[in-house]
Each structure stands twice: as structure tokens, then as C-alpha cells.
C-alpha positions as CSV (number, residue, x, y, z in Angstrom):
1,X,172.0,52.8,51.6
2,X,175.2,54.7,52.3
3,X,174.2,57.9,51.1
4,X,171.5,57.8,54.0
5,X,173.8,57.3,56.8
6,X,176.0,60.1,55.3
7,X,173.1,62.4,55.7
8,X,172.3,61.5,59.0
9,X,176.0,62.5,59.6
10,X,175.9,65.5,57.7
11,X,172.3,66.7,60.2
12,X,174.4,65.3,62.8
13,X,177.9,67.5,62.2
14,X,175.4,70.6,61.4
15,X,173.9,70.3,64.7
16,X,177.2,70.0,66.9
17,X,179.1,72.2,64.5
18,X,182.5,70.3,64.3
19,X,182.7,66.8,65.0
20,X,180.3,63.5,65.7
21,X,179.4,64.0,69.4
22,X,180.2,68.1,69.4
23,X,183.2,70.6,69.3
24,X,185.8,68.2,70.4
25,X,187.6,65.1,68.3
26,X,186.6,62.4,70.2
27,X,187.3,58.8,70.0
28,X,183.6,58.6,68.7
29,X,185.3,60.4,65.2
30,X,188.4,57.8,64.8
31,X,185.6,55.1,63.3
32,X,183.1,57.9,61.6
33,X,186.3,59.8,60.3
34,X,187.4,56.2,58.6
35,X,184.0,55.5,57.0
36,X,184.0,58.8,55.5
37,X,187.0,58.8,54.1
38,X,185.9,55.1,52.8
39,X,182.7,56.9,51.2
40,X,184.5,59.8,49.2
41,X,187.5,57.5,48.0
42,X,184.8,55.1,46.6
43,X,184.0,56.1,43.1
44,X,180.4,57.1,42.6
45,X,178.4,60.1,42.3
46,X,178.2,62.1,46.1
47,X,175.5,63.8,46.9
48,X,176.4,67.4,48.4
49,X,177.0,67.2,52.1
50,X,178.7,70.2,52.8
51,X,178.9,69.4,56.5
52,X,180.7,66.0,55.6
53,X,182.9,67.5,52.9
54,X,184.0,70.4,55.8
55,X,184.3,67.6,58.8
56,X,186.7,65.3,56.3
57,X,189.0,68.5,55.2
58,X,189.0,68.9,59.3
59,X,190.2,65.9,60.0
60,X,192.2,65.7,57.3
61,X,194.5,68.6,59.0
62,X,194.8,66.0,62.0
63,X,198.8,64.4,60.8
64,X,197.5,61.2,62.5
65,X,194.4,61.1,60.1
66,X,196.3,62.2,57.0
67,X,198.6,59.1,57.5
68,X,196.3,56.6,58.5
69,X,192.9,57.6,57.8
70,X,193.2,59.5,54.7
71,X,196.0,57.6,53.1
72,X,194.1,56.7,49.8
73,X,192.7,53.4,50.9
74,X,189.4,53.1,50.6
């Protein structure tokens, strides 16, 4: 189930406070940072992850992820 990953994400981002493996973009986000723009484009009902929803607006101020990650391409 997707939404399960997402919240082992979400516990994950809570506990580093910024990105996958702690307060640095690493290349660990590049894949993560795709998937979760993947799981908010696709249409059904989120659950609130507010450590998700606050990692994607993060990344999405990165211009490399705007263009390529968060592009509207699921």
C-alpha cells in the first residue's frame, strides 16, 4: 500500500527534520523526491502527512526539481 510507505517517509522526514537521510539533499532524495511527487499528482484521497507535504514544497524550491521532478508528470 502506498499510503504506508508514505508514512514511513513522513516518521522518517520527522525524525531527520529535512530530508530522507538528514539535513542535507542527498542523492538518497532525487528517487524519494520523484515518488512523492508521483503520489500527490495521482488522484486519490491523501492522508495528512504534513512532514511529506513540507519535504515536497522543499524540494519543490530546488529549480532542478521544479523542472524535472515536479513538472506535472505523474
Amino acid at each position: 500500500d502506498w499510503s504506508r510507505y508514505m508514512h514511513i517517509l513522513d516518521h522518517q522526514l520527522v525524525s531527520t527534520g529535512a530530508y530522507v537521510a538528514g539535513s542535507q539533499f542527498t542523492l538518497a532524495d532525487i528517487p524519494i523526491g520523484l515518488s512523492v511527487n508521483r503520489w500527490f499528482e495521482t488522484p486519490f484521497e491523501h492522508p495528512h502527512l504534513p512532514a511529506v507535504r513540507d519535504y515536497y514544497e522543499r524540494l519543490s524550491e530546488r529549480p532542478a526539481y521544479h523542472l524535472h521532478g515536479r513538472n506535472g508528470t505523474p
